[in-house]
C-alpha positions in Angstrom: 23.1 -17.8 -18.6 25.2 -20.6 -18.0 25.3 -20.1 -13.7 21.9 -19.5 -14.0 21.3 -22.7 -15.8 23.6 -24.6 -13.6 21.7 -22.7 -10.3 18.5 -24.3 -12.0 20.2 -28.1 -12.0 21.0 -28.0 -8.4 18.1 -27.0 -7.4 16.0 -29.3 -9.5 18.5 -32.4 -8.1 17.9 -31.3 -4.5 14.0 -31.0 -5.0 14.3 -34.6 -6.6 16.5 -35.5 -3.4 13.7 -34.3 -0.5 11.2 -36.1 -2.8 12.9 -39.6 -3.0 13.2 -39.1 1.0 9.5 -38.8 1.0 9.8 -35.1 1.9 7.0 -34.2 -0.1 6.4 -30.9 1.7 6.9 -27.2 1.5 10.7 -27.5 1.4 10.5 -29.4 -2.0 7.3 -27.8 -3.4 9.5 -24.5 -2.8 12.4 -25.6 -4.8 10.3 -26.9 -7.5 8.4 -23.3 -7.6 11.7 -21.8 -8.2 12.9 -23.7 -10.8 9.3 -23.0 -12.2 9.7 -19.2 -12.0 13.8 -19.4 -12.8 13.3 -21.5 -15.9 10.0 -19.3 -17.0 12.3 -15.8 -17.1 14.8 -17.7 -18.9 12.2 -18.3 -21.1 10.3 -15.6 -21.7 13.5 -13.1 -21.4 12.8 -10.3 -23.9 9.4 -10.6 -24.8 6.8 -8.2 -24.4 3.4 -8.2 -22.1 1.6 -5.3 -20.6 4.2 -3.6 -18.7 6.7 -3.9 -21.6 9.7 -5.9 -22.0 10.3 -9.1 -19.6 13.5 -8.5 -17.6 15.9 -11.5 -17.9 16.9 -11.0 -14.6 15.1 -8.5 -12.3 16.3 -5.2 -11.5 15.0 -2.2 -9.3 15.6 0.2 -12.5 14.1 -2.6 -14.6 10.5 -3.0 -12.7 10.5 1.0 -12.3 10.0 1.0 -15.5 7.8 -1.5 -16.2 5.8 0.2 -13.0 6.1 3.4 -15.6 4.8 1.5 -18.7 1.8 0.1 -16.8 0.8 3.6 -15.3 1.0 5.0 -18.6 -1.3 2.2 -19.8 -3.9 2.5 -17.3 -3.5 5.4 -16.0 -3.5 8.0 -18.5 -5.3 11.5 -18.3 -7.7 9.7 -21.2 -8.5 6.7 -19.3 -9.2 8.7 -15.8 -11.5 11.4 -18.1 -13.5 8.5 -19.0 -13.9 6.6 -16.1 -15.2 9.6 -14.3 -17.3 10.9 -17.1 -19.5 7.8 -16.6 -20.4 8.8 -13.2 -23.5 10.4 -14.0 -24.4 8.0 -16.4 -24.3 5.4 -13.5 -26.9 7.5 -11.8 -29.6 7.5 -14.6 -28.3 3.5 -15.9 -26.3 1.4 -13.4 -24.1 -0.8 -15.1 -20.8 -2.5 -14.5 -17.5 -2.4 -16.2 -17.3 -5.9 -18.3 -14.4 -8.0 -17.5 -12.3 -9.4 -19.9 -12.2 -13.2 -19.5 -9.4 -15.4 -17.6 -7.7 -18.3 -18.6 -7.4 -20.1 -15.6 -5.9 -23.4 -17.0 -3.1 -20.7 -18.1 -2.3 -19.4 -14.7 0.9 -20.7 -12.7 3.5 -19.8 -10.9 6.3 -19.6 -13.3 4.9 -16.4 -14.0 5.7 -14.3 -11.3 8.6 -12.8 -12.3 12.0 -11.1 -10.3 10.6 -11.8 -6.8 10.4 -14.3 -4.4 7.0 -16.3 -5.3 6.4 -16.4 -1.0 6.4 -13.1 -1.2 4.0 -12.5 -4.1 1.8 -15.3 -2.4 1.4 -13.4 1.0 0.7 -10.3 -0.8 -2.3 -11.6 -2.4 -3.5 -13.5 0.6 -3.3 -10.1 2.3 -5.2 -8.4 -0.3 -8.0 -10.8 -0.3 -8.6 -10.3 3.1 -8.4 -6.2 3.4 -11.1 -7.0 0.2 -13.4 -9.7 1.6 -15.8 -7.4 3.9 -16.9 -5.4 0.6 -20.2 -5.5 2.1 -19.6 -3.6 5.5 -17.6 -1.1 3.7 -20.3 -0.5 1.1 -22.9 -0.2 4.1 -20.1 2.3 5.9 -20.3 4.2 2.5 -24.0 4.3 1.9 -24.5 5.5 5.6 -21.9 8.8 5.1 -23.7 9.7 1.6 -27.5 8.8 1.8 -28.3 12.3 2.9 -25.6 14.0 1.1 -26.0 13.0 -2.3 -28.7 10.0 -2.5 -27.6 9.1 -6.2 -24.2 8.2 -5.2 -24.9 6.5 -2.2 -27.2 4.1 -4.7 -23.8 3.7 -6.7 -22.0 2.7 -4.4 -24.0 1.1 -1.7 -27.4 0.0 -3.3 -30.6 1.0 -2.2 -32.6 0.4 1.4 -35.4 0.6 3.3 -36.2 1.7 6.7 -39.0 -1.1 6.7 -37.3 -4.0 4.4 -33.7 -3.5 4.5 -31.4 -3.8 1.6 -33.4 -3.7 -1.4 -30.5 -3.5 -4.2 -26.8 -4.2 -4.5 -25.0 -1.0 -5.9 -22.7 -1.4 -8.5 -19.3 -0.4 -6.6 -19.6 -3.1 -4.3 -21.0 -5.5 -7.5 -17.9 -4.6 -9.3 -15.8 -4.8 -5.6 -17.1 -8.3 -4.3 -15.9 -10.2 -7.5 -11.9 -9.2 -6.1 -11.8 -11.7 -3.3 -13.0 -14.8 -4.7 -10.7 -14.1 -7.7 -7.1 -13.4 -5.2 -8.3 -16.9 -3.3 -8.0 -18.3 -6.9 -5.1 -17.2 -7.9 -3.4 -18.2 -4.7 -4.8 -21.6 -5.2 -3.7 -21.7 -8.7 0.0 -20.6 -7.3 0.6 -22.5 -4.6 -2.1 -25.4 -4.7 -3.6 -24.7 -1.4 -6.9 -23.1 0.2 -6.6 -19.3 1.4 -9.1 -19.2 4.1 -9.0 -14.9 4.8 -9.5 -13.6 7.8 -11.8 -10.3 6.9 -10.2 -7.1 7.2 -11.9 -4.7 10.5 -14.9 -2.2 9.2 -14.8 0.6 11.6 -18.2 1.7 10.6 -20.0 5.1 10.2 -19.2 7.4 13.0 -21.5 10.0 14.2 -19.9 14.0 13.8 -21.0 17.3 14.8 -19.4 18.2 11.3 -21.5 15.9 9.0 -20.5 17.9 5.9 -16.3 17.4 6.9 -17.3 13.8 7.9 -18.5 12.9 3.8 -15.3 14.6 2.8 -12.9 12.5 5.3 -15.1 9.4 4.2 -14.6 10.1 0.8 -10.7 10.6 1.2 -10.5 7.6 2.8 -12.5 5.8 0.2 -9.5 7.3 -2.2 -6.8 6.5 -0.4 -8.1 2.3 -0.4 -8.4 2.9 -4.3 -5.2 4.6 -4.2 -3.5 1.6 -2.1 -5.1 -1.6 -4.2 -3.9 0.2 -7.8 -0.2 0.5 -6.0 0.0 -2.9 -4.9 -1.9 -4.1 -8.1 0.5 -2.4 -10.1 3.6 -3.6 -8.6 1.9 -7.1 -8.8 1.3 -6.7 -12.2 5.3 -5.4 -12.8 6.5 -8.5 -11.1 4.2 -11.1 -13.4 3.4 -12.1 -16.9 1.3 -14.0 -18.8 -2.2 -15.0 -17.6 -1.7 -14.5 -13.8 -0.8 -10.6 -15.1 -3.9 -10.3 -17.3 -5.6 -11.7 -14.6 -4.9 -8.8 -12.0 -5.3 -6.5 -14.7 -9.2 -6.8 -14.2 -8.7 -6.2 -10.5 -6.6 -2.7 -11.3 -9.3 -1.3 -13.9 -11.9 -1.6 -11.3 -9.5 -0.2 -8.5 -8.9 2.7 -11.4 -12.3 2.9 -12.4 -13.6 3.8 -8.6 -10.3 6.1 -7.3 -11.3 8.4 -10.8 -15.4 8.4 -9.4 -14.3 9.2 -6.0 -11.5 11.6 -6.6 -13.7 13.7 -8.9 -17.0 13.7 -7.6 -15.0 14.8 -4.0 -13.6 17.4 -6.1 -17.2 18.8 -7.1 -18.4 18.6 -3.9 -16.4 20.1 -1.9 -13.7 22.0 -4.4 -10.8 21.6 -1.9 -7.7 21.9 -3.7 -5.6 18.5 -4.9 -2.8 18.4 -2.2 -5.2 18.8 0.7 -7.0 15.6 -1.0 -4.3 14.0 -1.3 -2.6 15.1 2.4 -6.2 13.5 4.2 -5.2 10.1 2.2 -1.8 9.9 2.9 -2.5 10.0 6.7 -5.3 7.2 5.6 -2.8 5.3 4.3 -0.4 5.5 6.9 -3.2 4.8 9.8 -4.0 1.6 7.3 -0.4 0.2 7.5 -0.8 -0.1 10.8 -4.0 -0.8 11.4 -3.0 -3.9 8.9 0.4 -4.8 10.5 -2.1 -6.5 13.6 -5.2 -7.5 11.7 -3.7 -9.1 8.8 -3.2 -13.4 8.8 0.7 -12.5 7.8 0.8 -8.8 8.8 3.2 -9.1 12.0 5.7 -11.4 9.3 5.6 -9.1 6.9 6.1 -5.5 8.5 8.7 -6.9 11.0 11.6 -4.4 11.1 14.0 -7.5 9.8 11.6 -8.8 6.7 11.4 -4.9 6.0 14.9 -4.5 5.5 15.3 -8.0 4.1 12.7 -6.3 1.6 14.2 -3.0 1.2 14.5 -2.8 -2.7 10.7 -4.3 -2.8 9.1 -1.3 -0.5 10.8 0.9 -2.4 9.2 -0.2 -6.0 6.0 0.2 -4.1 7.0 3.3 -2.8 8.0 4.6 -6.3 4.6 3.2 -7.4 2.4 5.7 -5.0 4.3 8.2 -6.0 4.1 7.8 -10.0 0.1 7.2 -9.2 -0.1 10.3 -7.4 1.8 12.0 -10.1 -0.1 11.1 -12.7 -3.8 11.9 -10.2 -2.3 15.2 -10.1 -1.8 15.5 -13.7 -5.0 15.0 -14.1 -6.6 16.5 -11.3 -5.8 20.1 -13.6 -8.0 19.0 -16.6 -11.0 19.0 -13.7 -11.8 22.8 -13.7 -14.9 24.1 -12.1 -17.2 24.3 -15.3 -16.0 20.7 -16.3 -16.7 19.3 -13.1 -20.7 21.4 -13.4 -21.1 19.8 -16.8 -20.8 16.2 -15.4 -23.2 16.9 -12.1 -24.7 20.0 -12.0 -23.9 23.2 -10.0 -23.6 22.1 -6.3 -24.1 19.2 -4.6 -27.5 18.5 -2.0 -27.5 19.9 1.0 -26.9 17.8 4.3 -29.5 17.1 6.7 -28.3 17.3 10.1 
């Protein structure tokens, strides 16, 4: 306590220092966001929030289990039964999962927690861009499902018209297009600048002569998105406190909410088993991490080999994340037997026409 304390002084003088030079720039505003963060765990060292006890000082066994405490929170069997269970009632009574409000005045950067705030920053700002074309990817969607299963192409992409166009919003991308302006907030709120993102690449629907294995890759992929935002939301989440955690907390039970309604209505409709579901994603995943390294604003910074290995305990809290989400999908994947999955939408889905 007392290096740490006397860590905290010399930075603060130094910050004073740049300031009194009139150095008023990202030098100085860094030190001062460190003190912030330094003097906030010193704080708040042993209280609780929603992934358990506050670390004092961060540590890799530390935020693996907070990352445990949070999966168990909002990931349990119960919650995942229930968010899927209220697929069907969707298609007779669209409706969107309330939010719980935010307390913006509340929401600073002394509240990222164990990591360097630059870090959690760019992490966000990447997130609000692979987010911020929720429109092309709900149009992507609706084109892949519209003949397959008309209901939950509504749900997810809305409803159109060969003569008028869109005619309704669905309630996926309702519940989806509320995540970006919200990241470009808190990024704001955390470093006291404009995000401007630069909108993730929508590859679009792509003509098959499989259309039946086309919905089914689509709809992997549309898991293994869900899967990657409640990783990185997660780990987000571990590595904050106070409002700014409560804040992406709204973000992950939508990203929760939508990976449950895709990974079980996939499971009725085509009845593949569990690892094969998950092997498609996993390749999604990887193909995205690339795909992301060159279209992301900080993407080429980030997944450099030397930031990776500068990194190396952070990529492999995420890492230890996907797996415990995966875990926990697969957990629940063997409550979904074939006369529980009928109950919810009937005995087989439409049939495709080519």
């Amino acid at each position: 306590m007392h290096f740490r304390s006397l860590a905290l002084t010399v930075a603060f003088l130094r910050a004073i220092a740049f300031i009194r030079r009139g150095f008023w720039g990202s030098t100085a505003r860094m030190q001062l966001l460190w003190i912030g963060t330094q003097a906030m765990q010193l704080f708040l060292k042993g209280s609780e929030d929603l992934a358990g006890r506050v670390q004092g000082k961060a540590t890799y066994l530390g935020t693996r289990a907070r990352i445990v405490r949070l999966v168990d929170r909002f990931l349990s069997v119960d919650v995942l039964s229930d968010r899927l269970s209220d697929l069907p009632s969707q298609f007779s009574s669209p409706h969107q999962r309330p939010w719980e409000p935010i307390d913006w005045k509340q929401v600073n950067a002394a509240q990222i927690i164990g990591i360097d705030p630059n870090l959690f920053v760019q992490i966000i700002g990447s997130a609000a861009e692979i987010e911020a074309p929720i429109r092309g990817y709900a149009q992507e969607s609706w084109d892949y499902l519209h003949r397959f299963h008309p209901q939950m192409a509504l749900f997810v992409g809305g409803e159109f018209s060969a003569e008028t166009g869109r005619q309704s919003v669905g309630i996926w991308e309702k519940e989806e297009r509320q995540h970006t302006p919200v990241m470009r907030k808190l990024y704001r709120q955390l470093t006291g600048q404009t995000f401007q993102p630069k909108p993730n690449a929508v590859e679009g629907y792509q003509e098959s002569n499989n259309p039946s294995d086309a919905v089914y890759r689509h709809l992997c992929s549309r898991i293994s998105t869900e899967w990657s935002a409640i990783a990185v939301y997660l780990w987000l989440m571990a590595h904050s406190t106070g409002e700014l955690q409560q804040a992406i907390a709204q973000l992950l039970q939508d990203e929760v909410n939508h990976l449950a309604k895709f990974w079980g209505f996939s499971r009725w409709a085509f009845g593949r088993s569990s690892l094969g579901q998950f092997g498609v994603a996993v390749g999604d995943i990887l193909a995205l991490v690339k795909h992301h390294k060159g279209d992301r604003t900080n993407g080429q910074e980030m997944l450099s080999p030397r930031q990776i290995l500068s990194q190396l305990p952070r990529l492999l809290e995420i890492g230890f994340t996907f797996v415990r989400v995966m875990i926990r999908i697969h957990a629940w994947d063997k409550e979904l037997s074939y006369s529980y999955l009928k109950h919810l939408f009937g005995s087989h889905p439409m049939a495709i026409a080519v």
